[in-house]
BALOBA-1460 file (C-alpha; in Angstrom, 3 decimals):
// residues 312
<rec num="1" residu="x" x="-9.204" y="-11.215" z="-8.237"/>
<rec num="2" residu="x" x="-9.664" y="-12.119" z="-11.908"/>
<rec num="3" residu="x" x="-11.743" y="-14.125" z="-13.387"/>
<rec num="4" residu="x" x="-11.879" y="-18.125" z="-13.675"/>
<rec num="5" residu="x" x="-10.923" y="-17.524" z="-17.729"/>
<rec num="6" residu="x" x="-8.027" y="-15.344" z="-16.977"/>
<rec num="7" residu="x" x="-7.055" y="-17.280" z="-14.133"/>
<rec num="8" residu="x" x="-6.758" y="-20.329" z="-16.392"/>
<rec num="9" residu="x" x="-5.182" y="-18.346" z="-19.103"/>
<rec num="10" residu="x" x="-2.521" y="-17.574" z="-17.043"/>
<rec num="11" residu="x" x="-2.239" y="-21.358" z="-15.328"/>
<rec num="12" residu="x" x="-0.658" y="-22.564" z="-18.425"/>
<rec num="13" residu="x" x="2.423" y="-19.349" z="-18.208"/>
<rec num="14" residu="x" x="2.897" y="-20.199" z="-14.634"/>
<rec num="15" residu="x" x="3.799" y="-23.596" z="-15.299"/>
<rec num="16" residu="x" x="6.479" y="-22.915" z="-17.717"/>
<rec num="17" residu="x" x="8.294" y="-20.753" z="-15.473"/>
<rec num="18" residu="x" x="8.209" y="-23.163" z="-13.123"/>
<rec num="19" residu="x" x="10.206" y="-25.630" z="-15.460"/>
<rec num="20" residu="x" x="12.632" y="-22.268" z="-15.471"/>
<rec num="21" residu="x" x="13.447" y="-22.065" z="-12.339"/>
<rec num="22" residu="x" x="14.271" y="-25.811" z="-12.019"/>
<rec num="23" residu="x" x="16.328" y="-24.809" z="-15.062"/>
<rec num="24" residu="x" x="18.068" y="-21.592" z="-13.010"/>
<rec num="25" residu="x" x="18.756" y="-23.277" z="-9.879"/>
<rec num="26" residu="x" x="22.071" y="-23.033" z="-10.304"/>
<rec num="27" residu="x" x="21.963" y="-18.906" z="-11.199"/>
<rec num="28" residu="x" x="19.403" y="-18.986" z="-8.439"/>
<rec num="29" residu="x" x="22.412" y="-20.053" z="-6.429"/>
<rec num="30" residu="x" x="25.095" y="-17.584" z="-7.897"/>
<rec num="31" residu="x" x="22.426" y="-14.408" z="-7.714"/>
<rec num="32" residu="x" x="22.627" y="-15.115" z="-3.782"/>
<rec num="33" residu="x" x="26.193" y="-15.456" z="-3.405"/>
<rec num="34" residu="x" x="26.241" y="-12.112" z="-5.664"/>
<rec num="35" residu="x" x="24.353" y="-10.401" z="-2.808"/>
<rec num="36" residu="x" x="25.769" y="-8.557" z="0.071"/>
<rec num="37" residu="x" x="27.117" y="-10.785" z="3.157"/>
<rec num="38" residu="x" x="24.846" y="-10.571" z="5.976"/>
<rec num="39" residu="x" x="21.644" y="-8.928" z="4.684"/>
<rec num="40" residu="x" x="18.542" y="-10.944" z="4.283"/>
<rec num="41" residu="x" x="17.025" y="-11.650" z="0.513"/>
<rec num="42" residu="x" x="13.641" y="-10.366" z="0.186"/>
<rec num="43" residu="x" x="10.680" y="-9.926" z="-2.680"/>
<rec num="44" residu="x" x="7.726" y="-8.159" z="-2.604"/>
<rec num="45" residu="x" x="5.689" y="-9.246" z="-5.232"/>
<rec num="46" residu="x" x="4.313" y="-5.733" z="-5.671"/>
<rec num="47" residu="x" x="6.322" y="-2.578" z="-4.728"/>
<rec num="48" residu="x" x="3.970" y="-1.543" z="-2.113"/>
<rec num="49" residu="x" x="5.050" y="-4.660" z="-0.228"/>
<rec num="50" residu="x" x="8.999" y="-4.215" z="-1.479"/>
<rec num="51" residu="x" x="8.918" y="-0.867" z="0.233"/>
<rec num="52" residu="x" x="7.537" y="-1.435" z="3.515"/>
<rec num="53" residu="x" x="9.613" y="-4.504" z="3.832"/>
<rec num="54" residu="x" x="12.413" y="-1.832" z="3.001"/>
<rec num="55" residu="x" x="11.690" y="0.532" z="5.922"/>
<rec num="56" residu="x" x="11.585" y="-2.075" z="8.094"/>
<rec num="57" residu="x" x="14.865" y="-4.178" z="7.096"/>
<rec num="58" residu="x" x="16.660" y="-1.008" z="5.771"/>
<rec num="59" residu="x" x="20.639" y="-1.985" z="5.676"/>
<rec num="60" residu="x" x="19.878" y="-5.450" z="6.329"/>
<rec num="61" residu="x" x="17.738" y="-6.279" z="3.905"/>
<rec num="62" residu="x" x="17.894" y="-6.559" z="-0.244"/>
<rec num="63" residu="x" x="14.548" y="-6.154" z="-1.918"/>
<rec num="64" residu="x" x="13.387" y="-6.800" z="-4.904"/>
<rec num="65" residu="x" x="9.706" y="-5.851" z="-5.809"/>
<rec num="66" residu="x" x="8.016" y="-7.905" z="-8.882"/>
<rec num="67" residu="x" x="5.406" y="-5.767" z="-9.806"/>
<rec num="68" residu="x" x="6.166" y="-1.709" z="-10.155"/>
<rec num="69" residu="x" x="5.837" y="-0.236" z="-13.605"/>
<rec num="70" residu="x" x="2.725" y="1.851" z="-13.113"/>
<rec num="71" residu="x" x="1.872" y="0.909" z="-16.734"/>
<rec num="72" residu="x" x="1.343" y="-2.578" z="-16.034"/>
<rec num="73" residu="x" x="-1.989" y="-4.463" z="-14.803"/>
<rec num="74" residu="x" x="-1.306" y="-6.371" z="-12.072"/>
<rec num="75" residu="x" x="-4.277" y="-8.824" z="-12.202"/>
<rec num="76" residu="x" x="-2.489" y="-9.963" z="-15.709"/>
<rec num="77" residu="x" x="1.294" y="-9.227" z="-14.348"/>
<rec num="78" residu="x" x="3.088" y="-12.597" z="-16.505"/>
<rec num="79" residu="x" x="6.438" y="-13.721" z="-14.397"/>
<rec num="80" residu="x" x="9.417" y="-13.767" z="-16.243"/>
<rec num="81" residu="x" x="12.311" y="-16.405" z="-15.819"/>
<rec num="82" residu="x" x="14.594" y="-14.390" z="-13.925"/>
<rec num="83" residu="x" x="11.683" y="-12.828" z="-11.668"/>
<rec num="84" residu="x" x="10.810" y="-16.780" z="-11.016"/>
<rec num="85" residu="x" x="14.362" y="-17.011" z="-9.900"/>
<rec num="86" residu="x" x="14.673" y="-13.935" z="-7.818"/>
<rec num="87" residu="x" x="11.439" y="-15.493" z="-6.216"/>
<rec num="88" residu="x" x="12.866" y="-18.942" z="-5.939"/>
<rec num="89" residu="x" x="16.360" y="-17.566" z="-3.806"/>
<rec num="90" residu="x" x="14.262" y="-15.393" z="-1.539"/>
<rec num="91" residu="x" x="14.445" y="-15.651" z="1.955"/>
<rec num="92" residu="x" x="11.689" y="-13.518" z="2.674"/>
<rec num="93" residu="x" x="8.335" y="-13.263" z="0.694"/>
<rec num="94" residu="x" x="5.324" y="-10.588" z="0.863"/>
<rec num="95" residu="x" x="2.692" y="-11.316" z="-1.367"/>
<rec num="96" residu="x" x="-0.695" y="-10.193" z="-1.511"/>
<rec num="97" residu="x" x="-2.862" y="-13.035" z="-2.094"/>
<rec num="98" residu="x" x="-6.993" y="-13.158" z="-2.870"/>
<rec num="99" residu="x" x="-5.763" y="-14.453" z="-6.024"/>
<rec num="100" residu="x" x="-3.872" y="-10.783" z="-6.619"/>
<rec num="101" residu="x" x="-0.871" y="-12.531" z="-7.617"/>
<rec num="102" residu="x" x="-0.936" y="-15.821" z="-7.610"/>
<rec num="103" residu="x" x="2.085" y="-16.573" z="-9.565"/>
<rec num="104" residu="x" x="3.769" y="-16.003" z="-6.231"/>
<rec num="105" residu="x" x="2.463" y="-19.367" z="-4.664"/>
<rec num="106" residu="x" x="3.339" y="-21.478" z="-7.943"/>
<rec num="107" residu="x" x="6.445" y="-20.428" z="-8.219"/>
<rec num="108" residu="x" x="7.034" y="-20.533" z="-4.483"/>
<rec num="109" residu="x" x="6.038" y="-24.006" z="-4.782"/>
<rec num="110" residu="x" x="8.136" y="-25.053" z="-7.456"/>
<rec num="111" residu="x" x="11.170" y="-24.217" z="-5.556"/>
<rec num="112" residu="x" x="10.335" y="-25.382" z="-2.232"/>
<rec num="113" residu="x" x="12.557" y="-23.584" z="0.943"/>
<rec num="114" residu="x" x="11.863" y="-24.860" z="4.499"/>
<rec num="115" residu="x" x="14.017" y="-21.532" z="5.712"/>
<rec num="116" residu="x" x="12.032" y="-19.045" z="3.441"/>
<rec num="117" residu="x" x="9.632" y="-16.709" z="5.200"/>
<rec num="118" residu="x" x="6.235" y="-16.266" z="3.489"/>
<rec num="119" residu="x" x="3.764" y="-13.190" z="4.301"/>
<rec num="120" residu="x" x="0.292" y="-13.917" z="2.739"/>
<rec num="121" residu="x" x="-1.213" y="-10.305" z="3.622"/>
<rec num="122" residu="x" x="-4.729" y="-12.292" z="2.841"/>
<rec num="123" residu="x" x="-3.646" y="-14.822" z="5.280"/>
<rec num="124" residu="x" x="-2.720" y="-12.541" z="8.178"/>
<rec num="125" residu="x" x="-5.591" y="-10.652" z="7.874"/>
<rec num="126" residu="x" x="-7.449" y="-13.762" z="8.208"/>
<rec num="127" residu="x" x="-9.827" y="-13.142" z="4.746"/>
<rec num="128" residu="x" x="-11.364" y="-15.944" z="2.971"/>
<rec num="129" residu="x" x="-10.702" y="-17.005" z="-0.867"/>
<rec num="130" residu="x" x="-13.746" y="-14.804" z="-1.364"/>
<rec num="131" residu="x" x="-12.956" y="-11.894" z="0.094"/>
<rec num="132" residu="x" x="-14.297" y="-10.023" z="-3.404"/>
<rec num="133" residu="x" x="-12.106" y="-6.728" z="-3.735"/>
<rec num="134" residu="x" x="-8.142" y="-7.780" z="-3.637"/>
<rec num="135" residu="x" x="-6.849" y="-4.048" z="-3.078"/>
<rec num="136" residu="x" x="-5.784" y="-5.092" z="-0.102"/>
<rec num="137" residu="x" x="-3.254" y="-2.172" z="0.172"/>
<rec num="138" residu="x" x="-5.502" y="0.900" z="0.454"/>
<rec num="139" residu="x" x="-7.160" y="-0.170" z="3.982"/>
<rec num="140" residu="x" x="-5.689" y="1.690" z="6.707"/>
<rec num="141" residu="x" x="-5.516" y="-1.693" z="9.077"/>
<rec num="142" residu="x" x="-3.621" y="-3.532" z="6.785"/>
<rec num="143" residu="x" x="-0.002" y="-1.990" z="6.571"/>
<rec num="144" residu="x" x="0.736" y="-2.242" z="10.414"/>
<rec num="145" residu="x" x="-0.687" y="-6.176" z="10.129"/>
<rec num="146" residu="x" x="1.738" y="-6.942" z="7.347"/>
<rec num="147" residu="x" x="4.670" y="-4.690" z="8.838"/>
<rec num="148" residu="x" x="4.104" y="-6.403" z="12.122"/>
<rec num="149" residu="x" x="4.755" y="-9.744" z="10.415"/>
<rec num="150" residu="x" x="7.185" y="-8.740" z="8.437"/>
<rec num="151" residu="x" x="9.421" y="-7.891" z="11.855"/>
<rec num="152" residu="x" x="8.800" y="-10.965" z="13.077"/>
<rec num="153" residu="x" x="10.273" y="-12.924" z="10.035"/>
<rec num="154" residu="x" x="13.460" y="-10.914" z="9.419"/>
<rec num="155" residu="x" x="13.682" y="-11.014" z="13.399"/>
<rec num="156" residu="x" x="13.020" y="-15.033" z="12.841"/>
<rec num="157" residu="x" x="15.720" y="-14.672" z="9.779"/>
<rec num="158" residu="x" x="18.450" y="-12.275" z="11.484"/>
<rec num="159" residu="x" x="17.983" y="-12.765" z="15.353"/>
<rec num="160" residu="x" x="20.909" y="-10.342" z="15.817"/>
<rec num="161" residu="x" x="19.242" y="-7.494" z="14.198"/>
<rec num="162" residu="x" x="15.837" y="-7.963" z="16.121"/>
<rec num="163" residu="x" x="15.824" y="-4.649" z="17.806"/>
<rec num="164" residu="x" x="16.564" y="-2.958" z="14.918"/>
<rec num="165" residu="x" x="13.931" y="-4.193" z="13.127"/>
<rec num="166" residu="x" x="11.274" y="-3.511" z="16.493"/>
<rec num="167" residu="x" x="12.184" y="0.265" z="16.411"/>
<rec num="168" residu="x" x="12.150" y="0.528" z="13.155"/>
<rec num="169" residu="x" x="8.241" y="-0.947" z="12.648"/>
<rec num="170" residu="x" x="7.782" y="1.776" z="15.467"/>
<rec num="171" residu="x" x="9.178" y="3.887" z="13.372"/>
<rec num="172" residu="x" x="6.453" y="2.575" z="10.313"/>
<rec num="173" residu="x" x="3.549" y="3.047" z="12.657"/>
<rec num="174" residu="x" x="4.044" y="6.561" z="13.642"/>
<rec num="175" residu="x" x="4.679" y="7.614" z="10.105"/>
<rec num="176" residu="x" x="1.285" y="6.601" z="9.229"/>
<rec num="177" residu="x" x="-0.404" y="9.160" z="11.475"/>
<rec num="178" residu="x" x="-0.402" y="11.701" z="8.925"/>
<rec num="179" residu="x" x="-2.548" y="9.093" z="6.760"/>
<rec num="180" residu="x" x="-5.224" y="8.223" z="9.276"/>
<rec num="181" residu="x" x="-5.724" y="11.656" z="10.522"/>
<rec num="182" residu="x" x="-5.930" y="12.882" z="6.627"/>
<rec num="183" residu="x" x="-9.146" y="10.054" z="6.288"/>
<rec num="184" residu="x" x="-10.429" y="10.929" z="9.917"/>
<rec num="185" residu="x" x="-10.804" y="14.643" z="8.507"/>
<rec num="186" residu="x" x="-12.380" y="14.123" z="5.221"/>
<rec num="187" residu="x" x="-14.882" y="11.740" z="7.187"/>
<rec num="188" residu="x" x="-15.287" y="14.948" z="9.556"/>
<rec num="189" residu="x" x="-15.459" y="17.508" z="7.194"/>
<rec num="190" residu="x" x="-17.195" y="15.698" z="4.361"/>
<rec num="191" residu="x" x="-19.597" y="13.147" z="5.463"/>
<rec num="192" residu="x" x="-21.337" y="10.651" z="3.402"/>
<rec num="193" residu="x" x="-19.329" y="12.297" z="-0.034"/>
<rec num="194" residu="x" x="-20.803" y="10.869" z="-3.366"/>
<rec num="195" residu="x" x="-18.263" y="9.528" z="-5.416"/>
<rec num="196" residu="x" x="-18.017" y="7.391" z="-8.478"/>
<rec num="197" residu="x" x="-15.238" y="4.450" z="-9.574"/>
<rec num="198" residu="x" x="-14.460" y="2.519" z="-12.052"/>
<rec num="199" residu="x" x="-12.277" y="-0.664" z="-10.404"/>
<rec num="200" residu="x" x="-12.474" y="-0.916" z="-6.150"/>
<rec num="201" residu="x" x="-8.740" y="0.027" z="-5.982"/>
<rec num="202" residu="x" x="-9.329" y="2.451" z="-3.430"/>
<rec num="203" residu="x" x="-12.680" y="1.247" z="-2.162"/>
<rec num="204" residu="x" x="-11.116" y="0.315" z="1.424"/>
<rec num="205" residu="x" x="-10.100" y="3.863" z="2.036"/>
<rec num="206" residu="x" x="-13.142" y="5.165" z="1.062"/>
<rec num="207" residu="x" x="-14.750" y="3.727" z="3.084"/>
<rec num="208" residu="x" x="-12.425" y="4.156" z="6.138"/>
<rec num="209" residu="x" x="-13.216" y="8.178" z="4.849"/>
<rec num="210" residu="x" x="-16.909" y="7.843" z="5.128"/>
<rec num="211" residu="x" x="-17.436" y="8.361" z="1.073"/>
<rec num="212" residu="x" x="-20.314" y="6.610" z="-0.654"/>
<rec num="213" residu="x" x="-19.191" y="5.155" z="-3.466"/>
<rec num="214" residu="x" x="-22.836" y="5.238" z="-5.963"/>
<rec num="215" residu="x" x="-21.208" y="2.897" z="-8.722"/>
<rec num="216" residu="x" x="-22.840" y="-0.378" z="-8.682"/>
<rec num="217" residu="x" x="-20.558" y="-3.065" z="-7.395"/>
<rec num="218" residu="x" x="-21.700" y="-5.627" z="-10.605"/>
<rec num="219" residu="x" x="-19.696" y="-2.666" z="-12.844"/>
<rec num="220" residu="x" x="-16.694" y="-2.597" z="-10.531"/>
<rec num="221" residu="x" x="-16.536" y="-5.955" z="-10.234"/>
<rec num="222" residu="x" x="-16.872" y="-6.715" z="-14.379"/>
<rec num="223" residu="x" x="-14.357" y="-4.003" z="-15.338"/>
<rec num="224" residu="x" x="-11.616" y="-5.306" z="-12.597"/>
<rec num="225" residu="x" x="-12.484" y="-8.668" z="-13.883"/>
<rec num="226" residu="x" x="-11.903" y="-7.759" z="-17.723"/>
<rec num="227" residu="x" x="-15.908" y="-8.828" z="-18.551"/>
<rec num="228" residu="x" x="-18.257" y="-6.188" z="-20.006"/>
<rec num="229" residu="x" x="-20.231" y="-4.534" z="-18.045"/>
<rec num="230" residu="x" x="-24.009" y="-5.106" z="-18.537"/>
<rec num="231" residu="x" x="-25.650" y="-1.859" z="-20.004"/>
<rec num="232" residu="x" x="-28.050" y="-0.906" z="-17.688"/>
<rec num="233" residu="x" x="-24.984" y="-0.665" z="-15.213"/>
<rec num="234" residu="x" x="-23.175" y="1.321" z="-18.085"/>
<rec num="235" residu="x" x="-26.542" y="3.738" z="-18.132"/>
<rec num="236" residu="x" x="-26.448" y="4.255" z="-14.343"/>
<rec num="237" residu="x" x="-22.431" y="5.451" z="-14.495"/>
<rec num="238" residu="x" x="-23.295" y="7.767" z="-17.217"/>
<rec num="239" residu="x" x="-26.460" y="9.254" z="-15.295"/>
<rec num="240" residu="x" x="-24.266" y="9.598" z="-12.248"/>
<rec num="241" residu="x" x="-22.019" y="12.489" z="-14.164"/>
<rec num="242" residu="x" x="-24.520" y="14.090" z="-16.302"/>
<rec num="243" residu="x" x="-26.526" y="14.513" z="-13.574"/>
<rec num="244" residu="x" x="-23.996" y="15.629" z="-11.180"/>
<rec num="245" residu="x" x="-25.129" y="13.092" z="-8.489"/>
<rec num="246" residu="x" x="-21.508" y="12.527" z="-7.700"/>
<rec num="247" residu="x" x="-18.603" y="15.154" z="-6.787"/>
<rec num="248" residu="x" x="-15.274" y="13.002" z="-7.667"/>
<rec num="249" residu="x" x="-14.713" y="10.110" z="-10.222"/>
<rec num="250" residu="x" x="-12.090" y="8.006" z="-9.219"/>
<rec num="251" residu="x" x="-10.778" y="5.282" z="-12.134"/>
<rec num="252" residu="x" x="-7.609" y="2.752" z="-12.409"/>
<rec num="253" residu="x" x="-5.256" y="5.263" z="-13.633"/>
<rec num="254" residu="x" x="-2.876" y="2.322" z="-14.425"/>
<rec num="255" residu="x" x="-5.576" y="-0.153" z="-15.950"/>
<rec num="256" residu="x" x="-7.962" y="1.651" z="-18.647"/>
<rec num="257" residu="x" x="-9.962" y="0.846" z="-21.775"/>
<rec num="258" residu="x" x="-12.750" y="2.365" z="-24.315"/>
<rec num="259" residu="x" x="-15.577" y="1.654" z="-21.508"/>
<rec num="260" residu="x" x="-13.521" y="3.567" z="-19.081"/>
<rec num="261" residu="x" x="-11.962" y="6.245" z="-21.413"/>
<rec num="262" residu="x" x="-15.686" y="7.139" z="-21.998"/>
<rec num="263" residu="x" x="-16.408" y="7.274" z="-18.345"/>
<rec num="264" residu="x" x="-13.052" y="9.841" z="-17.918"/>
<rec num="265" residu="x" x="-14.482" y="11.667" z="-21.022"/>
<rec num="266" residu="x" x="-18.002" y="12.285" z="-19.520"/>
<rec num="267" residu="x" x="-17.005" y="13.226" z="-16.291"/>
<rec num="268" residu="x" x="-14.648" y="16.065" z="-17.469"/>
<rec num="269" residu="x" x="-17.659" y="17.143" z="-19.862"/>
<rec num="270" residu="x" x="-19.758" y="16.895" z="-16.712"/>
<rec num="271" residu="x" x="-17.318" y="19.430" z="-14.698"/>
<rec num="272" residu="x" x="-16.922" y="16.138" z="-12.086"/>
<rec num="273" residu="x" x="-13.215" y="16.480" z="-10.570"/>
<rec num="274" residu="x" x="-11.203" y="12.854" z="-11.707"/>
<rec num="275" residu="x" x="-9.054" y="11.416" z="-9.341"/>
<rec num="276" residu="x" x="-6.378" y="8.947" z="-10.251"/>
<rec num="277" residu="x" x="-5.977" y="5.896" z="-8.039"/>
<rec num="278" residu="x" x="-3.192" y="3.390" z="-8.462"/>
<rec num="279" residu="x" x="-2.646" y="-0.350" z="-8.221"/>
<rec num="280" residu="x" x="1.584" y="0.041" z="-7.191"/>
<rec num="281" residu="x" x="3.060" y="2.624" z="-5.569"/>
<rec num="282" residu="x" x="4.014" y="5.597" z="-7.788"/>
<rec num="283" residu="x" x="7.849" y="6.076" z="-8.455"/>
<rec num="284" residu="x" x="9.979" y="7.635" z="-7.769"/>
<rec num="285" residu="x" x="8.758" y="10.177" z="-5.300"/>
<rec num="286" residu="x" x="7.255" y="8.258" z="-2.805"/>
<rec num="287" residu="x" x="6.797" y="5.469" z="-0.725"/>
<rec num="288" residu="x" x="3.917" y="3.740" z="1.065"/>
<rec num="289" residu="x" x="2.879" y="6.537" z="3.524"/>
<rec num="290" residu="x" x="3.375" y="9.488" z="1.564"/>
<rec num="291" residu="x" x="1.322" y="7.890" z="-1.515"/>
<rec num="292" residu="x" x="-2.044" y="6.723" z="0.603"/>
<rec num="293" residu="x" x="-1.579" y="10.413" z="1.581"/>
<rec num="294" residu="x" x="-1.064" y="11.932" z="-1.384"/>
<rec num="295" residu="x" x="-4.434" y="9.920" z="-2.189"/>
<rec num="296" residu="x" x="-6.719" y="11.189" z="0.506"/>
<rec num="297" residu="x" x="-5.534" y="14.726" z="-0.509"/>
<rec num="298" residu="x" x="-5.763" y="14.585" z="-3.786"/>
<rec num="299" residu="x" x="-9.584" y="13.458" z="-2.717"/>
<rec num="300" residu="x" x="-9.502" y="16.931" z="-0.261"/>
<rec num="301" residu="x" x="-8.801" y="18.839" z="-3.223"/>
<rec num="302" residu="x" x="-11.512" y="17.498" z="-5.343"/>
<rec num="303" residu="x" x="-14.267" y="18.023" z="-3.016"/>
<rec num="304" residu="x" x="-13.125" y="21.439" z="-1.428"/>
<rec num="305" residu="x" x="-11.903" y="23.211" z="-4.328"/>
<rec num="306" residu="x" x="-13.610" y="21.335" z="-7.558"/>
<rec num="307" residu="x" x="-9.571" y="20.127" z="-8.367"/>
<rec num="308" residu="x" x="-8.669" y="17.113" z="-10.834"/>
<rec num="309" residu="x" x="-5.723" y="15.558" z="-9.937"/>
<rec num="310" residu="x" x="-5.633" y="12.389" z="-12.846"/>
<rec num="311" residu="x" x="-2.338" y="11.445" z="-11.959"/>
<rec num="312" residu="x" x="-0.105" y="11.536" z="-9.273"/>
């Protein structure tokens, strides 16, 4: 969630592309005759979201994800024309909501569809508009929520396929076993871990681990936001390196600036193992699973054998 400036900043963008995709209606229409027959039009409006609703539709769906260069800011992400059309001809929608992305809605609304399925993960996890960390991703509850839904609408969409989609969200679930016993270990093994941050992108899964995180929330909360942090929080970060109150720095490895540079750079002078956390999925190499895995490990190595890993 952003702040009320960039929120307003952005107002002004969304409403032009919503003038587009009155304006691409008719390519809106083309694009879905241009897509296989009998597979269901999807968009996740980050790739986290594209590639569960992958596993679960697999031949019988075509996904799109909006947001999935990992050198993009999502809080900022600016829709272009033909992603407002690719929206508009969806018949299925993920989008994360807590105003993550909430170009989605506008959009959405512009180009009204009584048939098109909508999956508001803040919505099915029943979270209020001030719910304040957005990362919705990185708790371990949410995945089978949203891939539970997301069976249901491409069941709702594609009746004949319903089965298919059922074994394959059984499918989903087991695979994330190697995820939740990963966290249930580090809890074991490493109780109560002092960590820093710079942005809560992974603060649901730390705390699912059992890890303290010792930043103060007011310099999470400022950097996610884009505001400055206030200097006394500033001191407190720095004192948490130099005096090696903390055994892994995790920071935004897709969202960085000179406040968090100088964070990176003190806790490598400080011998404090950096983690790198992401907003979107990694690619290529991965998919949802393997990368929340590839997460808590990465957090293993740093704690058991003093081992960076900056980027995945």
């Amino acid at each position: 969630m952003r702040s009320q400036l960039l929120r307003a900043r952005n107002r002004a963008k969304v409403v032009a592309l919503c003038v587009a995709v009155a304006l691409l209606a008719c390519a809106c229409s083309s694009a879905s005759g241009a897509r296989r027959s009998g597979v269901v039009a999807a968009v996740g409006a980050e790739n986290q979201y594209a590639n569960v609703i992958g596993q679960i539709g697999r031949r019988y769906v075509e996904v799109t994800a909006v947001v999935s260069n990992p050198n993009t800011d999502p809080h900022s992400f600016e829709a272009s024309p033909s992603v407002a059309a690719e929206i508009s001809a969806a018949q299925l929608v993920v989008q994360n909501g807590v105003g993550y992305d909430t170009f989605m809605g506008t959009i959405e609304a512009a180009s009204p569809d009584a048939k098109r399925e909508v999956v508001d993960v803040q919505k099915t996890l029943g979270l209020p508009d001030s719910t304040p960390n957005p990362h919705l991703w990185y708790n371990p509850n949410t995945m089978p929520a949203v891939a539970k839904a997301i069976t249901r609408d491409l069941s709702a969409l594609d009746p004949a396929h319903a089965a298919y989609f059922r074994a394959n969200l059984a499918r989903f679930d087991r695979s994330l076993t190697p995820w939740l016993q990963a966290i249930a270990s580090f809890k074991t093994g490493h109780p109560s871990t002092p960590v820093a941050t710079t942005e809560p992108v992974a603060d649901y899964m730390l705390e699912a681990a059992g890890i303290d995180d010792e930043t103060p929330w007011a310099l999470q909360a400022d950097i996610m936001n884009g505001v400055d942090p206030a200097p006394e929080d500033i001191t407190l970060q720095d004192s948490l390196f130099t005096g090696h109150k903390v055994k892994v720095f995790l920071y935004n490895e897709q969202v960085t600036d000179s406040i968090t540079q100088s964070f990176l750079a003190l806790a490598r002078k400080s011998g404090i193992p950096v983690v790198g956390v992401y907003e979107t999925m990694p690619t290529p190499g991965y998919d949802y699973q393997t990368w929340m895995l590839a997460e808590v490990r990465a957090l293993e190595k740093a704690v058991a054998d003093k081992v960076s890993t900056e980027h995945l």
